[in-house]
C-alpha positions as CSV (number, residue, x, y, z in Angstrom):
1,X,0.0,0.0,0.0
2,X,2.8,2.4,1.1
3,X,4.9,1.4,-1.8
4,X,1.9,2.5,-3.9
5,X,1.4,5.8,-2.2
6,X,5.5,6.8,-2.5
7,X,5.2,6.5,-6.4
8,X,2.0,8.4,-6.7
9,X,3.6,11.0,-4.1
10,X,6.9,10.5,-6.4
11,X,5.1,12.2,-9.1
12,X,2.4,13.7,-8.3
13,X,3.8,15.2,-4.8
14,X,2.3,14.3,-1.3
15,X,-0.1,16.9,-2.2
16,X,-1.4,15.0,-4.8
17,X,-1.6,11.8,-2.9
18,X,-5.2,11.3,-1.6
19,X,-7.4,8.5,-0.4
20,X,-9.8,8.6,-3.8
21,X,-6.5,8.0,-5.8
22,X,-4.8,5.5,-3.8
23,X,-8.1,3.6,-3.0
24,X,-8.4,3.4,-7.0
25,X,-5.0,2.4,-8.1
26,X,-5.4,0.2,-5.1
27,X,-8.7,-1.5,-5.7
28,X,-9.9,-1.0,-2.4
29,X,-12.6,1.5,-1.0
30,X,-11.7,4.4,0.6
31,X,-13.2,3.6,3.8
32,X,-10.8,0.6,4.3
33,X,-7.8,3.4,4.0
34,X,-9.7,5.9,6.5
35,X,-9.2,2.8,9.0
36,X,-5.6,2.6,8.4
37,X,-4.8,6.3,8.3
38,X,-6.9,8.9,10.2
39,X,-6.6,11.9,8.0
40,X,-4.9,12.7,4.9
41,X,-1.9,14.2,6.5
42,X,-1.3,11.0,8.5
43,X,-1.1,9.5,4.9
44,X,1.4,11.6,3.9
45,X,3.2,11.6,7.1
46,X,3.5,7.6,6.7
47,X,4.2,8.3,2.4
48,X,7.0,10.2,3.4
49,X,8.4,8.1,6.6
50,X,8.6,5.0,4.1
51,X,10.2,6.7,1.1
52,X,13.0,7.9,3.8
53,X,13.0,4.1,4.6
54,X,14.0,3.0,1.6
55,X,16.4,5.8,0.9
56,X,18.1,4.4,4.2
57,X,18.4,1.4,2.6
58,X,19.9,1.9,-0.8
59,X,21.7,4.7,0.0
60,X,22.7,5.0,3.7
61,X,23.3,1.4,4.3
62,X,26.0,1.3,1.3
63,X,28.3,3.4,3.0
64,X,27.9,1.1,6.1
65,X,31.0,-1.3,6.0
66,X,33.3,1.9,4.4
67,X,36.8,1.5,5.9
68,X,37.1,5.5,6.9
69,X,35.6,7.8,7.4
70,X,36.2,9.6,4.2
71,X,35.4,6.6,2.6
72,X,32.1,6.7,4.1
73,X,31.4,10.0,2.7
74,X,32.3,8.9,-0.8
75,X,30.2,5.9,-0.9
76,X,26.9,7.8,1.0
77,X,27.6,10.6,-2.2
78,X,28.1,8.0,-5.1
79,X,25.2,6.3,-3.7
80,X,23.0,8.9,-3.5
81,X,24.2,9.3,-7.4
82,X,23.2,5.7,-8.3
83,X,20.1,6.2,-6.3
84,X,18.6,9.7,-8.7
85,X,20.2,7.9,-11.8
86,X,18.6,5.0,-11.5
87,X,15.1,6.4,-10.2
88,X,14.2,4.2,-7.4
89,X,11.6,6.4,-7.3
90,X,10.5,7.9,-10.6
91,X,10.2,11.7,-9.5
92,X,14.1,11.6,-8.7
93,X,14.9,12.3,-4.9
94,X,12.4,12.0,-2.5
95,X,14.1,14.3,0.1
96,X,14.6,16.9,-2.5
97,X,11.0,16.9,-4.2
98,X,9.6,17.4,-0.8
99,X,11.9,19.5,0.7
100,X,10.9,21.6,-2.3
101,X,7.0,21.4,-2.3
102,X,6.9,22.4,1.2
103,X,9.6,25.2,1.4
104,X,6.9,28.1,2.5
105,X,4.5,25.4,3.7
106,X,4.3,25.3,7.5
107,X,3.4,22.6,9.6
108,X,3.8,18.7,10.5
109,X,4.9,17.4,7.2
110,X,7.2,20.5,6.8
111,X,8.6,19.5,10.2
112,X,9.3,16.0,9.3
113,X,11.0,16.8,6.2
114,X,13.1,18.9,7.7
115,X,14.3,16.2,10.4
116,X,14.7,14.0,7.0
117,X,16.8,16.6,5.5
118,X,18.8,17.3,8.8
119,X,19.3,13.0,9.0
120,X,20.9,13.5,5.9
121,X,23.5,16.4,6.4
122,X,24.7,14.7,9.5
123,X,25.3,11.3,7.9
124,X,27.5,13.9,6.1
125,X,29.0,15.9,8.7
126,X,30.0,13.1,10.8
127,X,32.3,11.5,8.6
128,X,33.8,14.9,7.4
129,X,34.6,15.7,11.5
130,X,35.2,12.1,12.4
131,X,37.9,12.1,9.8
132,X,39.1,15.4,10.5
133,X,39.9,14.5,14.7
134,X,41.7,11.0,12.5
135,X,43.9,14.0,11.1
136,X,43.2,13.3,7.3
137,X,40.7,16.1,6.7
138,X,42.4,19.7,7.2
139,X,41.4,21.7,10.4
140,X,40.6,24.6,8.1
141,X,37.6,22.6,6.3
142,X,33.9,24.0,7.8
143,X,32.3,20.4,8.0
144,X,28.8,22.7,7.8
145,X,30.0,24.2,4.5
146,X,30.8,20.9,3.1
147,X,27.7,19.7,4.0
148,X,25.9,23.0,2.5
149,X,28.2,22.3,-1.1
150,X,27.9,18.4,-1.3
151,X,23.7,18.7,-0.8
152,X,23.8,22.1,-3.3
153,X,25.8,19.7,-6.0
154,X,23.1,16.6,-5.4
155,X,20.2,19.5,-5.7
156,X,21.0,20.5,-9.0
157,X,22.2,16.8,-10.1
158,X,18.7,16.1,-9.4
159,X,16.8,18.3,-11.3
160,X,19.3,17.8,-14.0
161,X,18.5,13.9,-14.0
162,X,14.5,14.9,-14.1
163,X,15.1,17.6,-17.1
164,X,17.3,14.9,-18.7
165,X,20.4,17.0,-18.7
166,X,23.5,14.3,-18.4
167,X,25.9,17.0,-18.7
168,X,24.7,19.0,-15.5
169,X,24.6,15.6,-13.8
170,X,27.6,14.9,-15.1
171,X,29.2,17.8,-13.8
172,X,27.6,17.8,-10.4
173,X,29.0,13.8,-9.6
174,X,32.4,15.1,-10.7
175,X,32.6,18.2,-9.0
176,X,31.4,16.1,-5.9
177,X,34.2,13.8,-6.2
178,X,36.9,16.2,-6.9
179,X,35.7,18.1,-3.7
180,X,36.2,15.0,-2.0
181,X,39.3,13.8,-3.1
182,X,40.6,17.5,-2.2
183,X,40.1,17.1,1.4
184,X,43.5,16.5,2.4
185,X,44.7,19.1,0.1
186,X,46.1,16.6,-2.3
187,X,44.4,13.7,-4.9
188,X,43.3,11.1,-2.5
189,X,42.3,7.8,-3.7
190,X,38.4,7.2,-3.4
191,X,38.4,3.4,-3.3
192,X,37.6,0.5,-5.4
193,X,33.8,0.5,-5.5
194,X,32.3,3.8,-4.9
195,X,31.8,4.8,-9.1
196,X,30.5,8.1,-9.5
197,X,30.5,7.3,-12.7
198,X,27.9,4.9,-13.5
199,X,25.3,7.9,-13.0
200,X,25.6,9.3,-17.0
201,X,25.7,6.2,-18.5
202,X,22.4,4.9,-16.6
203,X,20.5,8.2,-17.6
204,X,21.8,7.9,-21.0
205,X,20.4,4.2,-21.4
206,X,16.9,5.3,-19.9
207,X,17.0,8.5,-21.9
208,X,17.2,6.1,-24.8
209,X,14.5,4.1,-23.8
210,X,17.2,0.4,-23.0
């Protein structure tokens, strides 16, 4: 049912997710949903708790068994990559849709995507200062900066991947992992494994329908 709702809200934007249109594509009545959910906003509420779920899952998780914590940071941003590129959810990233149609939109859902969205940045953050009390990060790095440049890049790769523009994506994964390999103030080896790369070619093949 949930899985349902995330790729109407995908789309369409929790918004546009209601009972009438779930119940349809569902082939239930709408009543059996009002038992499940109590309101429309618990709907979305749930919609939005199980897209962040599975983000968790294929994006968070890969960075789990990293070695470093620099490597951790360079597998969590080539994941996130592989995870626009090839649309696990068909609206692109689910954090950044929603964190878009509810900007200047106050209240609980706002809320929650915010705690989504702060999740996120310190996933990021803590392997930036983790590896900079290690000593291979320089003192003069702002971990919060980082943060605020690594999320800006994965912004604009994602409405690059919606528009279809490869180039912008393109530039937005290599920019990420040139940032990242500057850390230290020298090229840094990202290891074996964590392919920024594999982003253009996977919108290329869907751009060309394979």
């Amino acid at each position: 049912m949930l899985v349902r709702a995330v790729e109407v809200a995908s789309t369409q934007g929790l918004e546009g997710l209601t009972f009438g249109r779930l119940a349809s594509d569902l082939g239930i009545s709408k009543g059996h949903l009002a038992l499940l959910f109590s309101s429309k906003q618990a709907l979305q509420l749930a919609t939005l708790d199980a897209a962040m779920a599975r983000f968790a899952e294929v994006v968070v998780a890969r960075a789990a068994r990293a070695r470093s914590p620099r490597e951790r940071l360079g597998r969590l941003c080539s994941a996130w990559f592989r995870y626009v590129s090839r649309r696990v959810f068909p609206g692109g990233c689910f954090l950044y849709a929603t964190a878009n149609e509810y900007r200047a939109r106050r209240g609980p859902i706002r809320d929650r995507v915010r705690q989504h969205r702060a999740a996120w940045d310190r996933q990021l953050a803590v392997a930036i200062l983790e590896d900079q009390r290690a000593g291979r990060i320089r003192k003069s790095v702002d971990a919060a900066d980082l943060v605020v440049e690594l999320t800006s890049y994965q912004a604009g790769a994602n409405l690059a991947a919606l528009l279809g523009d490869r180039e912008a994506f393109r530039r937005a994964e290599r920019a990420t992992r040139k940032r990242i390999r500057g850390l230290a103030g020298s090229e840094l080896k990202i290891p074996r494994g964590t392919s920024f790369g594999s982003g253009v070619g996977l919108l290329r093949a869907r751009r060309s329908g394979v």
